[in-house]
C-alpha positions as MATLAB code, in Angstrom:
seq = 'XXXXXXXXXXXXXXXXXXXXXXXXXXXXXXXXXXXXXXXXXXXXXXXXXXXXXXXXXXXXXXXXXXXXXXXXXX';
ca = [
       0.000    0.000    0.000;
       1.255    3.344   -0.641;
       0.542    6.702    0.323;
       0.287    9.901   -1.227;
      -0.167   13.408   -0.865;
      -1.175   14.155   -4.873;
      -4.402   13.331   -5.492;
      -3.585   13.290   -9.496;
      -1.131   10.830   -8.577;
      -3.302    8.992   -6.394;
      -5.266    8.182   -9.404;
      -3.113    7.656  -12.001;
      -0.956    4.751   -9.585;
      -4.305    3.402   -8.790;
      -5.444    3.587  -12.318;
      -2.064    1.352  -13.339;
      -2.974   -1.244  -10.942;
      -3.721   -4.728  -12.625;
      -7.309   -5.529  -11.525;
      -8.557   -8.874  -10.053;
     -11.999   -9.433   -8.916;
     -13.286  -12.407   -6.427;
     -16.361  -14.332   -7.471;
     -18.102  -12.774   -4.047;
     -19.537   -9.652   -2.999;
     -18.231   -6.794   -0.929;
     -19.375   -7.603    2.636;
     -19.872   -3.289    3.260;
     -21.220   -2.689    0.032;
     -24.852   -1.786   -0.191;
     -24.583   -2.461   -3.884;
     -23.126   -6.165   -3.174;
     -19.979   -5.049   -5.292;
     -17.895   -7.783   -6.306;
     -14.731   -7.905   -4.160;
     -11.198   -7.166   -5.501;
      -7.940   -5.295   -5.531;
      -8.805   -1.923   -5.580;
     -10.054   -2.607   -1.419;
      -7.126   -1.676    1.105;
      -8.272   -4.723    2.959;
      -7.144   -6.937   -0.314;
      -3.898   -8.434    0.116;
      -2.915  -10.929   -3.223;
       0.051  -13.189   -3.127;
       0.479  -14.638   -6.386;
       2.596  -17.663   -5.217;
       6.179  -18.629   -6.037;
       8.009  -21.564   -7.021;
       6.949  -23.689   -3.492;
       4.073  -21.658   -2.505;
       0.588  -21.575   -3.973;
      -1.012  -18.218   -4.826;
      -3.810  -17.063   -1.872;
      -5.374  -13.811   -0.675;
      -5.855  -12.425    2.626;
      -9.199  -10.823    3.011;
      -9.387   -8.184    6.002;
     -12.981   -7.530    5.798;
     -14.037  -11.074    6.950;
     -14.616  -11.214   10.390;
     -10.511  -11.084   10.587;
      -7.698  -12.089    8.229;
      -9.253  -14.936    6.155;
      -6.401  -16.507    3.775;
      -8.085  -17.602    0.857;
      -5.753  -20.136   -1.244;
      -6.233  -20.030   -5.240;
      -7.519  -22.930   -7.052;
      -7.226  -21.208  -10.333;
      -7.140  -17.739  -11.723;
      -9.523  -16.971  -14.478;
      -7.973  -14.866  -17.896;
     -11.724  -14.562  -19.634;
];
């Protein structure tokens, strides 16, 4: 996570960010908005070489690791 004092630059960093979306909904959105990246409670490891890919979800009652089965390109 970074932080910055620009606003335009803000943006623009966040705007650069690859995207990844969880087949759930947002637990504090009214509008059920799909869970993803852009959250600050969104943590993605992608894995290495002896470690399989996961995500830590903040927003679920605590830190919930989530370990990834497969990660969808369509």
């Amino acid at each position: 996570m970074k932080i910055f004092k620009n606003y335009d630059a803000a943006v623009k960093s966040a705007n650069s960010k690859e995207a990844f979306f969880l087949n759930g909904g947002c637990p504090h959105s009214s509008e059920k908005v799909l869970c993803g990246s852009w959250c600050a409670l969104f943590y993605f490891d992608k894995g290495g070489e002896n470690t399989s890919p996961y995500v830590i979800l903040g927003c679920k009652a605590g830190e919930k690791y989530l370990y990834i089965e497969e990660i969808v390109e369509e």
